[in-house]
N, C-alpha and C positions, 0 to 999 in steps of 0.2 A: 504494500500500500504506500502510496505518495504520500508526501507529508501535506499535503494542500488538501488529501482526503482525511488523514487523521485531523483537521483542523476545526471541520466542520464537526456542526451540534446543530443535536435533533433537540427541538425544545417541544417537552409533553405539559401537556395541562391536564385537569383532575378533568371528570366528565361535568358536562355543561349542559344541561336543560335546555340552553335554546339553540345546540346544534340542530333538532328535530327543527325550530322552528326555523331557523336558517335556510337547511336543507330545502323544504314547504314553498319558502321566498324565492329562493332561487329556481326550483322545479317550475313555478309555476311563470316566470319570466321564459324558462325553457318549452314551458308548455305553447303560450301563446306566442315564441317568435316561429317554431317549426309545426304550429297546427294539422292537423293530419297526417306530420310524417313519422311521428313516433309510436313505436310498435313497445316498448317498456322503457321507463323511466324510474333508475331506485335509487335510493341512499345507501352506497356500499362503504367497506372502511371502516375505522375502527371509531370513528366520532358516530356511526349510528347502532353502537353494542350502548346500551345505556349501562352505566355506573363502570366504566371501561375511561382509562386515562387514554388521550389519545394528541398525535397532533392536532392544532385546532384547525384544520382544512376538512371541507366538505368535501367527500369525494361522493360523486356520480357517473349513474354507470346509465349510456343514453344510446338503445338501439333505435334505429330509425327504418323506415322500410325499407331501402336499399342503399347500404354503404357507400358501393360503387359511385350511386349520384352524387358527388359532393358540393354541384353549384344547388342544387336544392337546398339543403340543408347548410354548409359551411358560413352560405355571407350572412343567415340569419344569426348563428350564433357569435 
């Protein structure tokens, strides 16, 4: 390992209540710029395990109908 990689720090935070409603805020910003193209939309990652320390980043996991299109989808997001 480099030493420019040992230098980095992952900073955890205790769990956080309004990760869920975070997640909710942002979904639904996702929801309505790709209307009709999303086939699932979840809150994956360790910020959506309640009572779980996690970094404070919302991860989302966004299938859409077909990947391959990505002028459909990409300049919305």
């Amino acid at each position: 390992m480099n030493m420019e990689a040992m230098k980095l720090r992952v900073r955890l935070a205790e769990h956080d209540p309004r990760w869920s409603l975070d997640y909710s805020r942002l979904a639904r910003r996702v929801q309505v710029a790709l209307a009709g193209e999303i086939v699932a939309l979840e809150h994956v990652g360790s910020t959506s395990v309640p009572g779980l320390a996690a970094k404070p980043v919302i991860d989302m996991l966004l299938t859409v109908r077909d990947s391959r299109n990505e002028s459909v989808y990409v300049p919305a997001l």
